[in-house]
Backbone bond lengths (Angstrom), bond angles and torsions (degrees), N, CA, C in turn:
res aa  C-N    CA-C-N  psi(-1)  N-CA   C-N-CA  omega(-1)  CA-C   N-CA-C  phi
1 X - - - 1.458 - - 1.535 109.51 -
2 X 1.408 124.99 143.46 1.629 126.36 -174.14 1.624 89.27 -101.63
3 X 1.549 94.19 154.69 1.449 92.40 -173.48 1.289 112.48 -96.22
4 X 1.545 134.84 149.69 1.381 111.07 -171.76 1.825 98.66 -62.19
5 X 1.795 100.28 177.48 1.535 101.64 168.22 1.475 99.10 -121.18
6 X 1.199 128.93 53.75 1.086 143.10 -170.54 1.839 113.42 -172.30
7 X 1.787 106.37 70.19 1.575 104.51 -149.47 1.594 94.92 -93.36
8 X 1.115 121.26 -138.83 1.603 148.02 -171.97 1.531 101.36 -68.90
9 X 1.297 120.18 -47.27 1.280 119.03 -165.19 1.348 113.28 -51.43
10 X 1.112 139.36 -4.59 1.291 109.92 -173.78 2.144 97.13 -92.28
11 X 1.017 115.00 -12.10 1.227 107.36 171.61 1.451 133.39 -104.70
12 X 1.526 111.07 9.59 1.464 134.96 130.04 1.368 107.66 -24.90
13 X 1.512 133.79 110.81 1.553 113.13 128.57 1.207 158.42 -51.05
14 X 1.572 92.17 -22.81 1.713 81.39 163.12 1.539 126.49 -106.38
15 X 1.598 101.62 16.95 1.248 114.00 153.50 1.689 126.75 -81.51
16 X 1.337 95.97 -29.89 1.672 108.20 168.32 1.984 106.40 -69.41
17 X 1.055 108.20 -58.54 1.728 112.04 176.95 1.570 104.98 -47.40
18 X 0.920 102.30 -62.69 2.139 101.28 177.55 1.497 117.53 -55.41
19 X 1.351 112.35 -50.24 1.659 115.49 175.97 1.620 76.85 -59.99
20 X 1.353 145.30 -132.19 1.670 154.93 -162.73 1.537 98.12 7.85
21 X 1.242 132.21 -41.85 1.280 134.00 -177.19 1.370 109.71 -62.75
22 X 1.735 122.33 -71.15 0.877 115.49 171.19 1.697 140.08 -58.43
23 X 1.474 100.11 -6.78 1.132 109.35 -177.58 1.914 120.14 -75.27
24 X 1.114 83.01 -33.62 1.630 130.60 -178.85 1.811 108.68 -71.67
25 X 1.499 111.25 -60.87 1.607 121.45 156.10 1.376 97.57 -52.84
26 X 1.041 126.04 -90.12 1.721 115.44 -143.10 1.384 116.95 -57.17
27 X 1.801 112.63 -32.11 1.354 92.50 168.12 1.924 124.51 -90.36
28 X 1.250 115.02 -17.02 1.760 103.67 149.37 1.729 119.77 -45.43
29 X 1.456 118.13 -39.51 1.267 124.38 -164.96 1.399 103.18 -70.20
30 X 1.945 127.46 -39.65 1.082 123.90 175.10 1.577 119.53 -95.24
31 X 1.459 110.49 3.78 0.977 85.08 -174.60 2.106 114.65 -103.78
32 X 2.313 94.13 -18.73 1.404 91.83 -164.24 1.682 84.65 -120.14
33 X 1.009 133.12 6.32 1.660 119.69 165.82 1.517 99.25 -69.26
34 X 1.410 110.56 160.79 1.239 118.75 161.23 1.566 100.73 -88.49
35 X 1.644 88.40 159.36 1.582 90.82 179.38 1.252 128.87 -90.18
36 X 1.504 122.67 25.49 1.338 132.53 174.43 1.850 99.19 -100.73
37 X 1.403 100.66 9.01 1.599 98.43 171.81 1.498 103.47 -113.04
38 X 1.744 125.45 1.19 1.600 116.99 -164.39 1.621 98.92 -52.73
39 X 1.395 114.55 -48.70 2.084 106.22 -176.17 1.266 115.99 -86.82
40 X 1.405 121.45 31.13 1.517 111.47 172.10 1.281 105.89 -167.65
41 X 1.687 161.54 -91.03 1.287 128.76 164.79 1.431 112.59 -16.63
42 X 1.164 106.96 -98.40 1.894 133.84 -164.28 1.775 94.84 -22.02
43 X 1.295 94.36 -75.54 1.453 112.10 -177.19 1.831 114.11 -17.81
44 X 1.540 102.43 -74.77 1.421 115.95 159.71 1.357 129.17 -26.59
45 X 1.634 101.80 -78.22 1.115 94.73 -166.40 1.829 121.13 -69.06
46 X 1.523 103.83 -5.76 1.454 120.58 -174.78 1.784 88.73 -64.43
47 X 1.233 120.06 -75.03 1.368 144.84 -167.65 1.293 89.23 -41.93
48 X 1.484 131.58 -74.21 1.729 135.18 -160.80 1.842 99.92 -53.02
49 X 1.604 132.53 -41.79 1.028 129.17 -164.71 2.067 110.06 -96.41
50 X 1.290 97.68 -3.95 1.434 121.89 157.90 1.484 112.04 -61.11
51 X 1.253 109.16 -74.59 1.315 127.07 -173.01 1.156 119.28 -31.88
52 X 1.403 110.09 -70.32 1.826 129.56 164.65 1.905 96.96 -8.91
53 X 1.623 104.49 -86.79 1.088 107.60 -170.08 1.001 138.06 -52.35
54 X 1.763 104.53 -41.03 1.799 114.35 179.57 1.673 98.35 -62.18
55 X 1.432 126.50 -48.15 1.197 137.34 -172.40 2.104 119.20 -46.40
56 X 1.489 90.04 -36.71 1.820 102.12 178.90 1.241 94.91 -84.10
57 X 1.815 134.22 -39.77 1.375 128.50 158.65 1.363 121.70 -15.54
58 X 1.430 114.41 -88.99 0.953 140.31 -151.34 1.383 96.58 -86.15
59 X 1.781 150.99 -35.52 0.870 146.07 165.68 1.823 114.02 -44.82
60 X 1.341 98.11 -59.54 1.573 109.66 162.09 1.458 136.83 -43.46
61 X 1.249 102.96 -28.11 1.439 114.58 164.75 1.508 131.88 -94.05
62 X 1.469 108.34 4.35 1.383 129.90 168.45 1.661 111.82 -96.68
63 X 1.870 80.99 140.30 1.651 88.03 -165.35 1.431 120.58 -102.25
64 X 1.520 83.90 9.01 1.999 88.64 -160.36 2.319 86.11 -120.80
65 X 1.200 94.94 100.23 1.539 102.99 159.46 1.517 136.92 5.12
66 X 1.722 115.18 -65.80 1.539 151.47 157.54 1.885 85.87 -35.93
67 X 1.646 99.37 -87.05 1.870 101.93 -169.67 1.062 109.92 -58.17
68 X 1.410 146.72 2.84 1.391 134.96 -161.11 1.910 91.36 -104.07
69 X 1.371 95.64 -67.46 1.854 116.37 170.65 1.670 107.00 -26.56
70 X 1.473 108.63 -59.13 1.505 112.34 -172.91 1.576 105.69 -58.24
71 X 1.122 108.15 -50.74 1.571 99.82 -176.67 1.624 136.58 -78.20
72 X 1.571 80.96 -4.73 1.382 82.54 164.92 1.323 120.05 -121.42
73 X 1.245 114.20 7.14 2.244 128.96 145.10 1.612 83.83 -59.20
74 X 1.007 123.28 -62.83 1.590 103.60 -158.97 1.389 109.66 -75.02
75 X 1.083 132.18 -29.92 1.612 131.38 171.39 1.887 113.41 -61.50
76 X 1.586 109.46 -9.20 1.291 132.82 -160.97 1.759 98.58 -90.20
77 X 1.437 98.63 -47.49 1.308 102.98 174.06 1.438 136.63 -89.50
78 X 1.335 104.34 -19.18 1.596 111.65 171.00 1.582 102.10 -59.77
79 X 1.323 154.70 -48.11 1.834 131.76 -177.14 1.369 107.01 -49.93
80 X 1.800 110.77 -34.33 1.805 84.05 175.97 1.235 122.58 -55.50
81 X 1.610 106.61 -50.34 1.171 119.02 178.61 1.754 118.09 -24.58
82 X 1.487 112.96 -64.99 1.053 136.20 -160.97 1.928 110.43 -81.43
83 X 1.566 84.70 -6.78 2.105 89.55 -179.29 1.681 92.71 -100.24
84 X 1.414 131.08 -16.04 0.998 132.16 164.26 1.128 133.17 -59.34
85 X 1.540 117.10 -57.34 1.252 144.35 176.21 1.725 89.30 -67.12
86 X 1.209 133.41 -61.60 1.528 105.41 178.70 1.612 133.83 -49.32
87 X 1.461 91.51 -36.40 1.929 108.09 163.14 1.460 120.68 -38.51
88 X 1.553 105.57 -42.43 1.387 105.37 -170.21 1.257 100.20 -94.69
89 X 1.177 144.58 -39.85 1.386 137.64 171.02 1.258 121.09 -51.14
90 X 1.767 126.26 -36.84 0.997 144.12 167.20 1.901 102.39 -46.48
91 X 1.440 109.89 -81.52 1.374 117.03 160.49 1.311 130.99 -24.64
92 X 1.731 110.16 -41.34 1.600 100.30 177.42 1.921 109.82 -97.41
93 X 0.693 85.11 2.36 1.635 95.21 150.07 2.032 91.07 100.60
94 X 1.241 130.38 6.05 1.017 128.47 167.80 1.775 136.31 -32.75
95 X 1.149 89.02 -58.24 1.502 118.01 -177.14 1.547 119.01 -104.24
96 X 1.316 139.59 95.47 1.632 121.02 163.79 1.586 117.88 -9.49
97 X 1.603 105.00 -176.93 1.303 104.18 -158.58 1.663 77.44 -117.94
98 X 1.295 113.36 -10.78 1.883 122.92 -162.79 1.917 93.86 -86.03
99 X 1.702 107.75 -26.60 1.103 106.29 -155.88 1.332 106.68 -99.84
100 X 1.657 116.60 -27.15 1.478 135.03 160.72 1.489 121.75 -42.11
101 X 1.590 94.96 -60.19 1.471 108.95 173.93 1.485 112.87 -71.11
102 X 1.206 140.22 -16.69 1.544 140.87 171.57 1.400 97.02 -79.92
103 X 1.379 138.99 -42.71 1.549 143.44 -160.14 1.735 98.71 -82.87
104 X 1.255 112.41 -37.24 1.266 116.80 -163.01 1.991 115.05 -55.18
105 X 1.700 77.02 -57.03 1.488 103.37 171.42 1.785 117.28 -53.24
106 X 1.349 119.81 -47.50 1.379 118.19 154.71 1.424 109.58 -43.38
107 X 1.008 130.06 -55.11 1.697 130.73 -176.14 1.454 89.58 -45.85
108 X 1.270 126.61 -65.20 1.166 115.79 -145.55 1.940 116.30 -90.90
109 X 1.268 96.12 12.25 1.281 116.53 -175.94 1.228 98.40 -91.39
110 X 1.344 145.34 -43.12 1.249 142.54 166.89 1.736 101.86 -58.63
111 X 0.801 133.73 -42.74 1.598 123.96 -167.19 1.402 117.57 -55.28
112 X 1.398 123.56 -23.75 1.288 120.19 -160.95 1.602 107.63 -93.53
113 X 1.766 114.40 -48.70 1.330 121.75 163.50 1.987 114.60 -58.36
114 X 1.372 108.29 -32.76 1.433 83.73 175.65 1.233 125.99 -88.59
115 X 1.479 115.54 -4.08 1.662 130.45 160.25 1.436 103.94 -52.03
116 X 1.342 111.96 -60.68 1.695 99.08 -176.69 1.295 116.37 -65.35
117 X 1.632 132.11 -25.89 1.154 132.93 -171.96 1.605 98.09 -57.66
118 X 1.375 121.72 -68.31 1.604 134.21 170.59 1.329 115.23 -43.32
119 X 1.492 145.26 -41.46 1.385 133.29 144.88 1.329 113.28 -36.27
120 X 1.002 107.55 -52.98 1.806 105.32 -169.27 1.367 122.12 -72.79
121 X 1.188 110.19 -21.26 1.793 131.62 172.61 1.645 97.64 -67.81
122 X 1.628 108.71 -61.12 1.342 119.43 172.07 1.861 130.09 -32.97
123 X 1.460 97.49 -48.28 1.152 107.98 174.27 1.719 129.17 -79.87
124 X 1.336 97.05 -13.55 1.394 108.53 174.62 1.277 149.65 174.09
């Protein structure tokens, strides 16, 4: 049997919160960075709030437990990534403090659904 390339994930929540995340990153990144940050802020934090999603992707489409777990430890760690990269933008005066604290909370809206995703990988 071929596997679809179009699996479960889209009815994942914390695949829905990360796709909204990144959707959410990339256009703050193009719209209030300056553009002497497009290859290094923007860039980053685009890539770190990428990850999340491609990461529950591709975790989801693995059939063997071990590869499923790994990719989604690493999909686990990309929101720090991406609550960081808002820190410093926040700091360099990029982003409001109204808009930090609204973004932040998205960060952390992914954390709770992909915790269970990784229990559940865990268990079996």
């Amino acid at each position: 049997m071929v596997p679809q390339l179009w699996g479960r994930h889209h009815t994942l929540v914390a695949w829905q919160c990360a796709d909204a995340l990144f959707i959410l990153i990339h256009k703050l990144a193009r719209e209030s960075f300056p553009s002497d940050e497009r290859y290094e802020l923007s860039s980053q934090v685009r890539r770190a709030a990428y990850s999340v999603a491609a990461n529950i992707v591709e975790g989801d489409a693995r059939e063997h437990t071990k590869e499923r777990l790994q990719l989604l430890n690493v999909a686990w760690g990309s929101p720090a990534e991406v609550g960081y990269c808002l820190h410093v933008a926040r700091r360099l005066g990029y982003v409001s403090e109204e808009i930090y604290t609204k973004l932040e909370l998205d960060v952390r809206r992914v954390g709770a659904p992909l915790s269970g995703l990784i229990k559940d990988a865990k268990r079996g």
